[in-house]
N, C-alpha and C positions, 0 to 999 in steps of 0.2 A: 692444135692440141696444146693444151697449155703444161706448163714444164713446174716442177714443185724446184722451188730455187734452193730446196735445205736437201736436197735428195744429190749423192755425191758421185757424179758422171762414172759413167761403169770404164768408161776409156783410162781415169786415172786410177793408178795403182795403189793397191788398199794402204797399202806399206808406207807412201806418202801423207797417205790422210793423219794415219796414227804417228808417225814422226812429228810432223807439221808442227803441230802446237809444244813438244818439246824442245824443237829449234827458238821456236820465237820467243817461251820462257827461260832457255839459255843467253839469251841475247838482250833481254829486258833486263835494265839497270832499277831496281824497286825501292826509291830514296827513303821510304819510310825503313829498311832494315836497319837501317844504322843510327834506330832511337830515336829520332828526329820525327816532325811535320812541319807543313807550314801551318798559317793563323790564316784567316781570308785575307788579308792584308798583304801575304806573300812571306812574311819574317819567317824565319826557320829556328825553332823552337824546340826543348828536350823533350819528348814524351810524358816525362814524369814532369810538368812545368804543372805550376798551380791554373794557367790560366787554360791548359789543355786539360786536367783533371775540372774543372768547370762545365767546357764545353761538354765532355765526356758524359757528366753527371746529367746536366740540361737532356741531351740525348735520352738518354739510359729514363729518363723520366717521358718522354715522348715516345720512346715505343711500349714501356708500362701501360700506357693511356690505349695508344692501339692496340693491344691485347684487350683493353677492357670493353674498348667498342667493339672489336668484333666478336667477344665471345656474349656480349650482354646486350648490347645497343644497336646491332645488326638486327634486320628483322627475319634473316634469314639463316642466323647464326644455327648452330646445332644445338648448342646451350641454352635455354630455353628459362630467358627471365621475364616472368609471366605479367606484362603490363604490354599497355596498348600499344600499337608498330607507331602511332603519333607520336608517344613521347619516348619511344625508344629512336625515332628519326630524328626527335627534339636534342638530344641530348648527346647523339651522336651528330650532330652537327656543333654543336656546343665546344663537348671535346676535339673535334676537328680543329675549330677557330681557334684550342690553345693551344694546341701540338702547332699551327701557323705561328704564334705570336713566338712560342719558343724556337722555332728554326731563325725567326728576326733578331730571338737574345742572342744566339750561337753564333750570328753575325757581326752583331754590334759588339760582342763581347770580346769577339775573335778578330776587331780591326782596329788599328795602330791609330793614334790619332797625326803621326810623322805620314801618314799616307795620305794626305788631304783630301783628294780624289775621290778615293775609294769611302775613308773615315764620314764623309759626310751623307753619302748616299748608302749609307749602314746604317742610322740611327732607327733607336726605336720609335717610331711615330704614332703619334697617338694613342702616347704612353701615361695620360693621364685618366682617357677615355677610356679607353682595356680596363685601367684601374676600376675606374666607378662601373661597369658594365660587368663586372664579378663582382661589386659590391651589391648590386641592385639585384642580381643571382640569389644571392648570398640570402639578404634578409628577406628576396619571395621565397626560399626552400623553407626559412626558419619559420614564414608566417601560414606554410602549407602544412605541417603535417599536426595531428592530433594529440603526439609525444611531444613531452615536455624540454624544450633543449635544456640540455646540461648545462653546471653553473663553470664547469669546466672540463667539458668534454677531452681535452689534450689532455689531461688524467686519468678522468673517472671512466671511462671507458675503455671495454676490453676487446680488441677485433678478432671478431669467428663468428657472430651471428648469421653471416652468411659470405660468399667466396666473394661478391663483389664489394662487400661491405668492408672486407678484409684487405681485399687488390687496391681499394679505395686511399684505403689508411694507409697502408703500405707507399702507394704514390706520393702521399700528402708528406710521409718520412723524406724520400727520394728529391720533393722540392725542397725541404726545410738544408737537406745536404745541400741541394746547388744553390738555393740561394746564399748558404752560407761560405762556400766554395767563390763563388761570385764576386762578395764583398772580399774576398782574398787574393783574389785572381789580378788584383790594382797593379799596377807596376808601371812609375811615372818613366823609368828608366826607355823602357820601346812605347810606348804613349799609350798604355791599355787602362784604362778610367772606365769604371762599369759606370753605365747611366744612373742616375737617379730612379727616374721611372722603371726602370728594368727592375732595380731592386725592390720595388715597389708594389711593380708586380707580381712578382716572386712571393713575397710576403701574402698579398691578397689570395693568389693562387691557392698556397697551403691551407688556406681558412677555406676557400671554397670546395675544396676537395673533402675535407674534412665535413662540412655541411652535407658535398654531395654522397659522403658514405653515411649517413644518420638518414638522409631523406631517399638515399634505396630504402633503408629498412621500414621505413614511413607506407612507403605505396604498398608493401606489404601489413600494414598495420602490424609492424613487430618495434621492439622494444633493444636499444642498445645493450650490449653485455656489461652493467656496471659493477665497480670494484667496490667488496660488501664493508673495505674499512676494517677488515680484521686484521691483528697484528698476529706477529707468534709470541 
């Protein structure tokens, strides 16, 4: 007869079970209380440091992204954005491969270049390729839809035509923070030098996100919310 291993032996007393886990969180020393983290590298670092507000950011834009896959790119989501489960599989593998390349920046960003070891089997690799593989994203979304791109969209465009088109925009803000977070985060002092490519990608990133909230609104043949240029 086989035994459910989460089911909690009637032999021991209830009384134990519910103390249990208040012993062991009395007993647990939790280094991060006292403001602190380390970097991947190991360094112990203030909370509010530039190059953990970085990683922070990076983060914070990676679970953005997973919100928008599962509520739009899922084909079994509940949210119900009305194009083919092909290119909703397309695109949620897409965004997949960046939320990957950004767990690589949070690493590379986050390791000492005084840690040899670690420092070297952190870089970002094929940090050039990434680049041109959202480039080449980029101007297929631009040369797909029937809308005219803008002659500058990071203006004249207003987000609410639609929730993804807006989560989109939204995102595209959230990298423009960490990459600029990133290029901050420098500090020759413990050996943290954001890559080249990393910031690179960053930059590419924003454009492509930005593309990819105009080319939602595309498969729906709808039209950007543009600003009419009135003053007061």
């Amino acid at each position: 007869m086989s035994v459910n291993k989460f089911k909690v032996p009637v032999t021991e007393p209830v009384t134990e079970v519910i103390q249990s886990p208040k012993i062991i969180l009395e007993k647990k020393s939790l280094s991060g209380d006292s403001g602190e983290t380390s970097l991947c590298s190991g360094e112990r670092l203030k909370k509010n440091n530039k190059i953990i507000s970085a990683i922070g950011t990076v983060e914070e834009l990676s679970a953005l992204l997973g919100i928008i896959k599962a509520e739009h790119f899922d084909a079994n989501s509940e949210r119900k954005f009305d194009i083919a489960n092909s290119t909703k599989v397309f695109f949620f593998g897409r965004l997949t491969q960046i939320q990957e390349s950004l767990h690589d920046i949070i690493v590379s960003v986050g390791t000492s270049q005084k840690n040899s070891a670690r420092y070297n089997s952190s870089r970002f690799l094929q940090g050039e390729q990434r680049i041109k593989d959202l480039e080449q994203q980029i101007s297929s979304m631009k040369e797909y839809g029937t809308v005219d791109w803008p002659t500058n969209p990071k203006t004249s465009i207003i987000p609410g035509t639609s929730i993804l088109e807006a989560q989109l925009q939204y995102s595209r803000t959230i990298c423009r923070r960490a990459e600029r977070q990133v290029i901050s985060s420098q500090n020759i002092q413990i050996g943290i030098v954001p890559e080249p490519n990393v910031l690179g990608f960053l930059n590419r990133l924003g454009d492509y996100l930005l593309a990819l909230s105009i080319h939602s609104l595309h498969l729906h043949s709808k039209e950007p919310m543009k600003r009419t240029g009135l003053k007061k």
